[in-house]
C-alpha positions in Angstrom: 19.0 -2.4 26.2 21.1 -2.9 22.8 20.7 -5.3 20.5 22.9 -7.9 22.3 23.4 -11.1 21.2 22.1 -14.0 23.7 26.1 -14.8 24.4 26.3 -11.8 25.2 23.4 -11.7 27.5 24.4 -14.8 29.2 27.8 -14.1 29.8 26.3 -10.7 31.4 24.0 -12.7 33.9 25.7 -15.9 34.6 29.7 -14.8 34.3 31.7 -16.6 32.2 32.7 -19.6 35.0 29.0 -20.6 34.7 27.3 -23.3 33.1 25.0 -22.7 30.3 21.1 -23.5 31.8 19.5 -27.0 30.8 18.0 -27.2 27.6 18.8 -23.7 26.9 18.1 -24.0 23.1 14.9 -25.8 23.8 13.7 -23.5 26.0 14.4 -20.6 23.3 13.0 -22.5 20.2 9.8 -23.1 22.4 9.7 -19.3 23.5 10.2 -18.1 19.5 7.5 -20.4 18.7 5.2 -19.0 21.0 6.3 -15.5 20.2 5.5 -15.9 16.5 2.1 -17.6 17.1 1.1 -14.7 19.4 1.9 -12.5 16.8 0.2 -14.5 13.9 -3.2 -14.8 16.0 -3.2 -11.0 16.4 -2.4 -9.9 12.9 -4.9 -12.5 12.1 -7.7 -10.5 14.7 -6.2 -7.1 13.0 -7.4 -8.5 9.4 -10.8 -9.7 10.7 -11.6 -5.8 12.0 -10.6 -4.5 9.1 -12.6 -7.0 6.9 -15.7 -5.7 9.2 -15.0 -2.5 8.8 -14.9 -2.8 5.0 -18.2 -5.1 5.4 -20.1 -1.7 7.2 -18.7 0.4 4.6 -20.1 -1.4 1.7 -23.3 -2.0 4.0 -23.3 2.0 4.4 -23.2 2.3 0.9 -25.1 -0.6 -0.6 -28.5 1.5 2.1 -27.8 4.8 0.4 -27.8 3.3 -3.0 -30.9 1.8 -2.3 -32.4 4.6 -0.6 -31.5 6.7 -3.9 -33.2 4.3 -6.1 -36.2 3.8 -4.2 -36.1 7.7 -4.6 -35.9 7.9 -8.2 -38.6 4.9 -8.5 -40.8 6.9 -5.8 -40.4 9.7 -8.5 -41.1 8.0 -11.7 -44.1 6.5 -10.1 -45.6 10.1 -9.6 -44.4 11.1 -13.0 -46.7 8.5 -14.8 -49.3 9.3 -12.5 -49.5 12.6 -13.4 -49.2 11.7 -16.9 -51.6 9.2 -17.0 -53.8 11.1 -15.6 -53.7 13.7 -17.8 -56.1 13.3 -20.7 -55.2 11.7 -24.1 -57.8 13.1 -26.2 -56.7 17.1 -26.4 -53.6 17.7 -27.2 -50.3 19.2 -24.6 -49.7 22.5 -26.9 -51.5 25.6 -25.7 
């Protein structure tokens, strides 16, 4: 179908000897308004995935982060372990 106006349209299904339907307009207006809030709920739902999906990301990241510093931590804990357990007293030089 073209982009035909709705004269056009009506003219096509009714002829032109026919009345135009009761509340025509109203009926229109009503079916525009339901159109656009149909389409404003599911832009709505779109944003709401794509906050989630940002929300995993940054979950994904925030873990490895972590797991990195509890990694370095994990390492510096050994490093003063072996250095305090060396002994003070002689010196490091050979």
């Amino acid at each position: 179908m073209q982009n035909d106006s709705i004269e056009t349209l009506l003219l096509r299904h009714y002829g032109s000897s026919a009345a135009t339907p009761d509340q025509l307009e109203q009926q229109l207006l009503t079916s525009l308004h339901r159109e656009t809030q149909h389409r404003q709920q599911q832009q709505r739902v779109h944003e709401r995935r794509l906050n989630r999906r940002q929300v995993v990301r940054l979950v994904a990241i925030s873990s490895a982060g972590i797991g990195l510093l509890s990694a370095g931590l994990e390492g510096l804990q050994q490093l003063e372990a072996t250095l305090v357990g060396q002994d003070s007293s002689q010196p490091t030089f050979s």
